[in-house]
C-alpha positions in Angstrom: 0.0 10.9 27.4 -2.8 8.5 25.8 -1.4 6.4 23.7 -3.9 4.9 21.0 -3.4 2.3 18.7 -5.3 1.0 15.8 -5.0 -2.7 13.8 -6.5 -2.3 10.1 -6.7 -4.5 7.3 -4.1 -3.1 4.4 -5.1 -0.6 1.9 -6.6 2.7 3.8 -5.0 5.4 2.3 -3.4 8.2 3.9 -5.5 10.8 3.6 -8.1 8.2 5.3 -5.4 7.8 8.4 -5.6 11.1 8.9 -9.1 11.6 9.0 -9.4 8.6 11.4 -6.3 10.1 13.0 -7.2 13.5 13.8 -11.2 12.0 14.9 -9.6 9.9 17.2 -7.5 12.4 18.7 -9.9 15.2 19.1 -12.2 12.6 21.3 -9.6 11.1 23.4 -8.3 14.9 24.2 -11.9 16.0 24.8 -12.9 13.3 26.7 -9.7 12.9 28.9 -9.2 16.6 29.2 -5.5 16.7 27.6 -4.4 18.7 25.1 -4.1 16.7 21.3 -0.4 17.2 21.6 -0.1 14.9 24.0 -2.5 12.3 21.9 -0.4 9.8 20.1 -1.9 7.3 17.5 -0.6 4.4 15.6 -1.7 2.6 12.3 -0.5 -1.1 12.1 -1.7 -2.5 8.7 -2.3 -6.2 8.3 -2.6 -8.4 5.3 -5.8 -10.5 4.9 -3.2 -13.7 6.0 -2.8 -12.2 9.4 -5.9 -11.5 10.7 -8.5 -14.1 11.8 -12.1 -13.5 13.0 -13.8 -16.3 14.3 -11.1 -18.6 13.8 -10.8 -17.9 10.1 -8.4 -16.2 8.4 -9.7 -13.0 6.4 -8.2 -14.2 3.3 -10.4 -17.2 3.6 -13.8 -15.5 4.3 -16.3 -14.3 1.8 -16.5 -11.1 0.8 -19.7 -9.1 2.2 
């Protein structure tokens, strides 16, 4: 059973998690040859304070 699981800055809404949800499963089960029931994928939301790229924390970087 694949299990996949995905770190995202807070704020995606549901109906976004389940977009990303069902894409992710629909490649893993085509790609692997399983069936999507046995496809399991988890959200973990961070804040801006817990997640650093490049040494910095998020909260500190300028917005794009």
């Amino acid at each position: 059973m694949p299990v996949v699981q995905i770190t995202l800055l807070e704020g995606r809404s549901a109906e976004q998690k389940r977009r990303i949800a069902a894409l992710v499963t629909d490649a893993i089960a085509e790609e692997a040859g399983t069936a999507r029931e046995g496809v399991v994928v988890t959200f973990i939301d961070v804040t801006r304070e817990d997640y650093a790229r490049g040494g910095v924390l998020m909260a500190d970087q300028k917005p794009k």
